[in-house]
N, C-alpha and C positions, 0 to 999 in steps of 0.2 A: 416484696409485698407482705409477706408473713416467713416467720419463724416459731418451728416446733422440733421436738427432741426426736420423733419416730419419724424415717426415711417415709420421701413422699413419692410411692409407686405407680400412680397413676391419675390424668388428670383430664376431666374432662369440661366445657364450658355450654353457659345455656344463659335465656334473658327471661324470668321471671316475669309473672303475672304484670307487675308495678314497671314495666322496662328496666328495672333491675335487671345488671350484664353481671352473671357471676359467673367461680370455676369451681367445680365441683373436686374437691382433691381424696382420692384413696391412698389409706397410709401402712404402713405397718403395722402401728400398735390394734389395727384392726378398726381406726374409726373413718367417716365420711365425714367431713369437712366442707363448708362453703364461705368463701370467699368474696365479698365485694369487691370486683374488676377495678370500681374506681378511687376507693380509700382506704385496700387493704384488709377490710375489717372483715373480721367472722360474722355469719349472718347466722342468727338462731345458736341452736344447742349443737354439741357434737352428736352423730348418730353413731352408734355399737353396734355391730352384730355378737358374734359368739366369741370373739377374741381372735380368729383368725387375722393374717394378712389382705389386704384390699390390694389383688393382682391387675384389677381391668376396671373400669365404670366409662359410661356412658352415659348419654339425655335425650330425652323426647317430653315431647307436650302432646300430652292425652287431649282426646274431644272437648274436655272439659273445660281446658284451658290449666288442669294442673300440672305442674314440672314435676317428672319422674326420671330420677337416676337407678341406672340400672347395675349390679358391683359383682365381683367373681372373686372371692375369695380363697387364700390356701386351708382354709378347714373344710372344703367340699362344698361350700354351696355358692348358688344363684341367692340376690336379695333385688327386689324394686323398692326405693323410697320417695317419700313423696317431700320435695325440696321445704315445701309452705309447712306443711306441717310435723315435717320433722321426726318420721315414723314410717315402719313400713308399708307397703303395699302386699296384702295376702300374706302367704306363708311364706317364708324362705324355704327354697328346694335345696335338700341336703342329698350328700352321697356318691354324687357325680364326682367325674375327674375335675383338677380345678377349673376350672374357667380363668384364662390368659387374655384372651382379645376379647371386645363384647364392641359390638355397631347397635346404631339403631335405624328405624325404617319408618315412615307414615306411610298406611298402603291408602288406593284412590280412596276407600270407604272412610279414612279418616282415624282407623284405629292404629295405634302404636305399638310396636314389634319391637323388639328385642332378637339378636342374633348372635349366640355364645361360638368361641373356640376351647377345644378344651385340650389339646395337643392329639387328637385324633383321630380318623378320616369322617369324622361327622361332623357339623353342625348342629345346633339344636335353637329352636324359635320359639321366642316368649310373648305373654300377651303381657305388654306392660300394665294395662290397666285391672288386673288378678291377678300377676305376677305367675300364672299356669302354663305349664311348658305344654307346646302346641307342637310341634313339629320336630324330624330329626332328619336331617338334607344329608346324603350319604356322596362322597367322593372318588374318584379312583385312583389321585394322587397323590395318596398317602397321607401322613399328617398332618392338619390346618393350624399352624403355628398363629397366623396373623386373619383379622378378618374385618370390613368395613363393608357398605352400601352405597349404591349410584342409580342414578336413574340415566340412562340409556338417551341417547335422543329420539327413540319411539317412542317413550315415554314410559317403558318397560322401568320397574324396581326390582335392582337384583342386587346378591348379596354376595361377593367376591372372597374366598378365600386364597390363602396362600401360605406356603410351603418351601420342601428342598427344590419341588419338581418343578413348579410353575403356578398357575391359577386356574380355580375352579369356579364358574359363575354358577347363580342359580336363578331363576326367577320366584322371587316371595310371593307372588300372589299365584301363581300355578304350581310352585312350592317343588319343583323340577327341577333338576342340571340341565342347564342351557348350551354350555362347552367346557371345555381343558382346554388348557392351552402350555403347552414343554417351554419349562427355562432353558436357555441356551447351555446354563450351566449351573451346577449344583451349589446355589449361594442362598442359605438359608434365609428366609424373610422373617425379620424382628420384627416390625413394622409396616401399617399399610394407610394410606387417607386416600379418597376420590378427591377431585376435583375440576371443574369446569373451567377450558382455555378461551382468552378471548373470541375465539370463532367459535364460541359455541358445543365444543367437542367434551365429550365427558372422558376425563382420565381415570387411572391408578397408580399410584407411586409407591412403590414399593421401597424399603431398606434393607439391607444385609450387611453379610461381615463385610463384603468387597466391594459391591456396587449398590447406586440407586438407580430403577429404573421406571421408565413412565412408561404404562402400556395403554393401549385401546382396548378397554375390556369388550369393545362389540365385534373387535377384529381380531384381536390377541397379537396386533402389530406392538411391536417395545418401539416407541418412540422417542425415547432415549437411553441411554442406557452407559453410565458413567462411575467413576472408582468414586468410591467416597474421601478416597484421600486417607485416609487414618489407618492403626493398626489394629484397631477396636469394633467392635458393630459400630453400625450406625441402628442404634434398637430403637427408635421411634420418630416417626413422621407425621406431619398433618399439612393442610393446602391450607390457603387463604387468596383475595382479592384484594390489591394494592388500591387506594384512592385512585390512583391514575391509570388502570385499568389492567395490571401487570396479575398475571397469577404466579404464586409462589410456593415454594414448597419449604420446609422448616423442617431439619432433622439437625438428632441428635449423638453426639460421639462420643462415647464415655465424660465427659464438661466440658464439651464444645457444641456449639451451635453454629448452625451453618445456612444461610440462605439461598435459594436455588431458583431457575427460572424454570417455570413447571414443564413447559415444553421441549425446550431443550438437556432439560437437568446440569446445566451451566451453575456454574456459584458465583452469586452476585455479590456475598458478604460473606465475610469468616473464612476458614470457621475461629474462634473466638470466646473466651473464657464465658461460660455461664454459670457455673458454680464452684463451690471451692472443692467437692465429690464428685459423684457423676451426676450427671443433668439426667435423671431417669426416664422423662416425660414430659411431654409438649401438645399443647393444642392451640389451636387460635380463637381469635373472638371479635366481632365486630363492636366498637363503643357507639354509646348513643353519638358522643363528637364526633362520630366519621372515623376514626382511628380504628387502625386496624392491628392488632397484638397477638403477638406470642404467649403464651402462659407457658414457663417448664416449672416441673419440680424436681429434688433434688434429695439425693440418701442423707445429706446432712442436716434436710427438714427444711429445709427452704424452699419458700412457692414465689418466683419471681415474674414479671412481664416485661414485655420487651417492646416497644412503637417501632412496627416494619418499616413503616415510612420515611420516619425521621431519623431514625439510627442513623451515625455516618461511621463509616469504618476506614481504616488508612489503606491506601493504593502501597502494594506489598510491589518493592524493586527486585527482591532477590528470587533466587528461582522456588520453582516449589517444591521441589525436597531441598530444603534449608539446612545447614549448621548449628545449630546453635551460635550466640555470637557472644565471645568472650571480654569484646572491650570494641568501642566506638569512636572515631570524631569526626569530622567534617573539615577540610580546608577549601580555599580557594588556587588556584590555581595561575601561573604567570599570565596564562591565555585566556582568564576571565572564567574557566570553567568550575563550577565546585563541585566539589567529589565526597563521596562518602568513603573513611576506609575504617574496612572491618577485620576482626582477627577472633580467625574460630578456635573453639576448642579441636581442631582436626590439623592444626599447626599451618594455616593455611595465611596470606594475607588478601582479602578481597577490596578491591575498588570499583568505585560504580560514580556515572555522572549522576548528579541530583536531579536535572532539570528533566534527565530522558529514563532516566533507571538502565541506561545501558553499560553494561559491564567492561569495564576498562582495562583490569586484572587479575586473574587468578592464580594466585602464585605461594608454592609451596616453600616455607621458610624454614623447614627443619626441626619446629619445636612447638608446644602449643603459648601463648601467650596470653596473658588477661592484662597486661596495662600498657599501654598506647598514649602517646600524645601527637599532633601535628606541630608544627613550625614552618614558618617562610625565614630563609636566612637571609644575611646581608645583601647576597648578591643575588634576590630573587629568585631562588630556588625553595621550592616545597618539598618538606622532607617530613617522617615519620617517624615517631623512635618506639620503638619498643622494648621489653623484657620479658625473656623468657630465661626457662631455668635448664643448665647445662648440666644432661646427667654426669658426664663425663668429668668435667671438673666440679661438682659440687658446688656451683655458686649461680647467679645468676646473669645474663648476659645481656648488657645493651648493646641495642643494635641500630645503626641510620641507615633508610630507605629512601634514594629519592623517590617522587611522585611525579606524573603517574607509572613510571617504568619499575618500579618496585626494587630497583636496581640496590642492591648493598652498598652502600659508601665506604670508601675506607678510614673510617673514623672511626677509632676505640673508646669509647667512654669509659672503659674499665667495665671490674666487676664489684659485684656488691653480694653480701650473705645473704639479703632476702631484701625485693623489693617489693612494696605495695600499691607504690603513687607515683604516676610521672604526672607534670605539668611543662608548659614552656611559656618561655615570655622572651620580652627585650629586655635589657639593661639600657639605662642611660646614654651610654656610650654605643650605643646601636647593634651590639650584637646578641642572640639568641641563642638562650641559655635551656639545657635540661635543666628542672631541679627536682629530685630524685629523693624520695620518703621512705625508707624504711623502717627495722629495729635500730638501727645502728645511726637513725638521727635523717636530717637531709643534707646532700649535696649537691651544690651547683656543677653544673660540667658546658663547657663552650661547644657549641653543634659544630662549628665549622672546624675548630682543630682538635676538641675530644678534651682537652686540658680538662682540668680540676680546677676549678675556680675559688670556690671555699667549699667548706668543710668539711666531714660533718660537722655539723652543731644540733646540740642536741635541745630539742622542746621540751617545758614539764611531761615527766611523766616518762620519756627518752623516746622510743619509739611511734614512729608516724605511720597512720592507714591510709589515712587521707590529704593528701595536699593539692594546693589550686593556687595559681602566679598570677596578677594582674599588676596594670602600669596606673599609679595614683594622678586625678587630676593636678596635683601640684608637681608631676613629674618623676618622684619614687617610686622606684620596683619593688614590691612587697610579695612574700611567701605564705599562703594561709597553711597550716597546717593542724591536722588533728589526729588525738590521740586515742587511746582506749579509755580516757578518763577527761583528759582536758584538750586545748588547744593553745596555739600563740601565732602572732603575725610575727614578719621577718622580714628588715630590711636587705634587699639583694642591692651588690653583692657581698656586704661587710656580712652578716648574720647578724646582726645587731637584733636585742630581743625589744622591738614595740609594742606590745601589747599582749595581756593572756587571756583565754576563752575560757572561763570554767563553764563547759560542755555539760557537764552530768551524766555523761553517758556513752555508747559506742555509737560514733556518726558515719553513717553509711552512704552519705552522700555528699559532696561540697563542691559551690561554685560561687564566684564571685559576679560581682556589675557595678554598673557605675550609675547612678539613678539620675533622671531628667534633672533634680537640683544640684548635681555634681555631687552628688555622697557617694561616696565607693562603699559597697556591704559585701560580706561575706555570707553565703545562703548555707544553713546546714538543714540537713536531714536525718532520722534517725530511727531504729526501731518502734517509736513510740508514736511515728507517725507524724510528726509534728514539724512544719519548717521553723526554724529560729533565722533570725538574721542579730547580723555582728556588724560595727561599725568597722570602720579602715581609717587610719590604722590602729585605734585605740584596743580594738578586739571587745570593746562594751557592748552588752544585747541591745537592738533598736528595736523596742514596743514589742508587742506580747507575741508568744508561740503562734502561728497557724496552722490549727487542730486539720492534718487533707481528708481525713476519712479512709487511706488506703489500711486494708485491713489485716497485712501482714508487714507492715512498716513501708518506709522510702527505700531505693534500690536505686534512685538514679534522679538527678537533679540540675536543672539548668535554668538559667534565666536572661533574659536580653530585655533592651529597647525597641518597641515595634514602632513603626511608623504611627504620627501623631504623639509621640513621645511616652506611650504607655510603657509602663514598664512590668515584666510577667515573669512567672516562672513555670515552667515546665517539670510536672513531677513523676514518677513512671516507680510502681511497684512490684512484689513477689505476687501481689492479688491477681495481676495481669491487667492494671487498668493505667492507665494515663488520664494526665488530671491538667488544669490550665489554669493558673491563679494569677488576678490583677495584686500588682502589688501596692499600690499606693490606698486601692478600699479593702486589701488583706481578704479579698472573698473569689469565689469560683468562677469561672468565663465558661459557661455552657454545663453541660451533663460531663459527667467521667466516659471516657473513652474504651471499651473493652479491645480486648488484643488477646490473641490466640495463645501467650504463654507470658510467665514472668517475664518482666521488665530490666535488662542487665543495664542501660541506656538509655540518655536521650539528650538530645543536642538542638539548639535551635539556630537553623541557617536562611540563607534569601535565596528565593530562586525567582528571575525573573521580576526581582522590586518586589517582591511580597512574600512576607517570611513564613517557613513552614517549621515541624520540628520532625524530626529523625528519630525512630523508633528503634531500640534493637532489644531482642528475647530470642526465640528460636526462626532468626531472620533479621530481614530489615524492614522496616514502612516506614512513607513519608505520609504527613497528615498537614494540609494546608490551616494556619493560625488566623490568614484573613476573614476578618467578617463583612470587608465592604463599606466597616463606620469609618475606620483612616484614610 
């Protein structure tokens, strides 16, 4: 939504006199900021105080109907501003410890509170409308790190703080501690939102380094009480109400975002890249459309929003403490089944069925690997080949595994001084060939007896990163290969040179397809973000770059024919998003896809007659492609 240069510390949301939905942003360089929810724009001037940091802000609407943010800054003071006009309310109180958390309150009478944390066993109470500290609420468990407000179902307004220990209620309008209530365990709270469950119950949801939990603040029952999963705090939280009546909770992990089911504290989504630093801050907001959003911000200055609603996030196969996964593909299986296999960087080989996510093998191979390809060979069997590097002999080692038994083949393909790229295909004559890209050029080698077939031969430029095999609608087996500079296609199995790619650049992604009017293309990708496509087999560019938007290059690239004869590509980045591009109108298939870590992967297979694509980064997800129009 917005980009600035000072880290955005704190965020809060409010709807303006006019139904203007905006977010209130507190920043580093010490200024308040507001935000148009629906066009991104800045509303009005930026507000200053004395240069300090903007640690906490908050919203209320005075009697009068003006919107008042309330801010905690690191030079010592309390400020109230008033949103319309752009200035403060009364004095700024200086001197006090900082102010870290700030809520706010409307009590029966209609006047608007303010409720500071300042890392201390007190609270302190503002009148927003003179900005004069009114009260000091005193604690017995110790330091109030986090601090929000709920109303009770008596209809009591109290003002919850929290700490190492547990939580301190008070009631604001009697201005008295109501209860303590003992954490089971000493998990510092970052973070805290109320919020209201379908039945009417009023919660608190707490964040920490370890867990998130949801309590009854009128019982001090934990009604849920769950790991956040991360090795980081989870330092900020807020609730919201789904369109369809779901309450949610929304925290944040160092740049992950994580959606939760407010009762259970179950994760319904994520968690999931939100920034390219850390996601520092999150609130929600209802739009006038009924939408209902996230607003985080972020140390790299970015203020972003999110549609809880609509988001779709991919259904994660692998477990949840995951590998990293170093190299992907997908095959099918004799018995109709398709399988995903993966190979982590923990020297492992993992297989899993597509259809159920249920794991098929786990099997330690001795070494770690990054390049992988599938093959079905002559006589019906699915195999896997991969390369890994031999410390022992100093070279690199391919290796055939049947599928799904993981089982070693005895078939030597030799070795190689460094590889970068396996591919497989048929040859004409029906058998299924590695062809294998290094420094040292590409070589074909035969799966079923290991022979050497041809070469090396070497492409301009000598050395291969990236290569990709497909069978030509007129019946030729061609090589795409590419280099640090350039590329060229190759007839298999003569090597014969067809075609050359002047690339421009270091391609980091390539796959081939064969288009609804029988044109076979080669898909590249490349730091610059940009897919090219290449004809087959002449290697000439067909029509212009497609600019994806992924903001740290391409990382992985696939394309197929979907039912109804579209034809698409599938592009997966370091930014951690996945992208879905028609290729015949060269433009987008829905929103970019966020995913909880860079993108090493992606494949696109059929499960059940309707095609999905295959995710891999720190795990696996499969994300279904159908939209219902094929």
């Amino acid at each position: 939504m917005a980009s600035q240069t000072a880290s955005v510390d704190a965020v809060a949301t409010a709807t303006l006199l006019d139904g203007q939905v905006v977010a209130v942003t507190g920043d580093a360089d010490g200024a308040v900021r507001v935000w148009d929810l629906d066009t991104g724009d800045m509303v009005g001037r930026c507000m200053r105080g004395d240069g300090g940091a903007v640690l906490a802000v908050a919203t209320a609407t005075l009697r009068d109907g003006r919107v008042v943010a309330v801010t905690g800054s690191d030079d010592r003071t309390v400020r109230m501003w008033d949103l319309s006009a752009g200035r403060t309310v009364g004095e700024p109180h200086r001197g006090l410890a900082n102010a870290v958390s700030v809520a706010t309150a409307t009590l029966p009478d209609g006047s608007a509170i303010a409720v500071t944390s300042h890392r201390g066993a007190v609270l302190r109470v503002w009148d927003m409308g003179t900005g004069r500290l009114t009260d000091t609420l005193a604690t017995g468990l110790g330091k109030v790190l986090a601090v929000t407000t709920a109303t009770l179902p008596d209809g009591r307004i109290v003002a919850v703080g929290g700490g190492r220990r547990g939580l301190s209620i008070w009631d604001l309008v009697q201005r008295q501690l109501v209860n303590e209530y003992r954490a089971s365990s000493m998990d510092p709270v970052h973070g805290m939102a109320a919020g209201t469950l379908p039945d009417g119950r009023t919660v608190v949801v707490t964040s920490g380094r370890e867990q998130v939990r949801v309590w009854n603040p009128d019982t001090g029952e934990v009604v849920a009480d769950t790991s956040t999963g991360e090795k980081v705090s989870a330092s900020q939280v807020a609730t919201a109400v789904l369109p369809d009546g779901r309450a949610v909770a929304v925290s944040t992990a160092w740049n992950r975002l994580t959606l939760r089911d407010l009762e259970s504290g179950r994760v319904l989504a994520g968690p999931f890249m939100s920034h390219a630093g850390a996601a520092v801050t999150v609130e929600t907001a209802l739009l006038p459309d009924g939408r209902t959003v996230a607003v985080t911000g972020g140390e790299v200055g970015k203020v972003r929003t999110w549609d809880l609603a609509a988001a779709q996030f991919p259904e994660l196969i692998t477990a949840e403490r995951s590998v990293p996964v170093a190299a992907m593909r997908t095959v099918r299986l004799p018995d109709g089944r398709v399988v995903v296999v993966a190979v982590g960087w923990d020297a492992t080989l993992r297989i899993w069925e597509l259809g159920t996510g249920r794991p098929v093998v786990d099997w330690h191979t001795g070494s770690a690997s990054s390049r992988i390809a599938t093959a079905v060979l002559p006589d019906g069997r699915a195999v896997v080949v991969t390369s890994a590097w031999d410390d022992m002999r100093y070279t690199d080692t391919l290796r055939v595994w049947a599928l799904p038994s993981a089982e070693m083949l005895p078939v030597s393909l030799g070795d190689a001084a460094d590889v970068d790229s396996i591919a497989t295909t048929t040859l004409p004559d029906g058998s299924s060939v590695a062809v294998v890209g290094g420094q040292s050029g590409v070589c074909i080698w035969d799966l079923s007896t290991g022979w050497l077939i041809s070469g090396p031969f070497a492409p301009p430029g000598g050395s291969v990163n990236r290569v990709a095999a497909t069978v030509l609608p007129d019946g030729r087996t061609v090589a795409v290969t590419c280099g640090p500079a350039n590329g060229g296609v190759w007839e298999l199995p003569s090597g014969q040179c067809l075609g050359k790619m002047f690339t421009h650049g270091d391609i980091t992604a390539l796959t081939t397809v064969v288009l609804p009017g029988g044109r076979a293309v080669a898909v590249t990708g490349g730091h610059d973000s940009a897919l090219r496509f290449w004809g087959l087999p002449t290697g000439k560019p067909v029509g212009e770059p497609l600019m994806t938007g992924h903001s740290e290059g391409i990382s992985a690239v696939d394309a197929a024919v979907l039912p109804g004869r579209r034809a698409v590509a599938v592009t997966g980045g370091r930014d951690a998003t996945v992208r879905l591009w028609d290729l015949s109108a060269a433009s987008p298939l829905g929103p970019p896809l966020r995913v909880p870590s860079p993108v090493s992967g992606v494949r696109i297979a059929e499960v059940d007659g309707r095609p999905v694509a295959v995710i891999a980064g720190d795990g696996l997800a499969v994300v279904s492609l159908y939209s219902g129009e094929e």
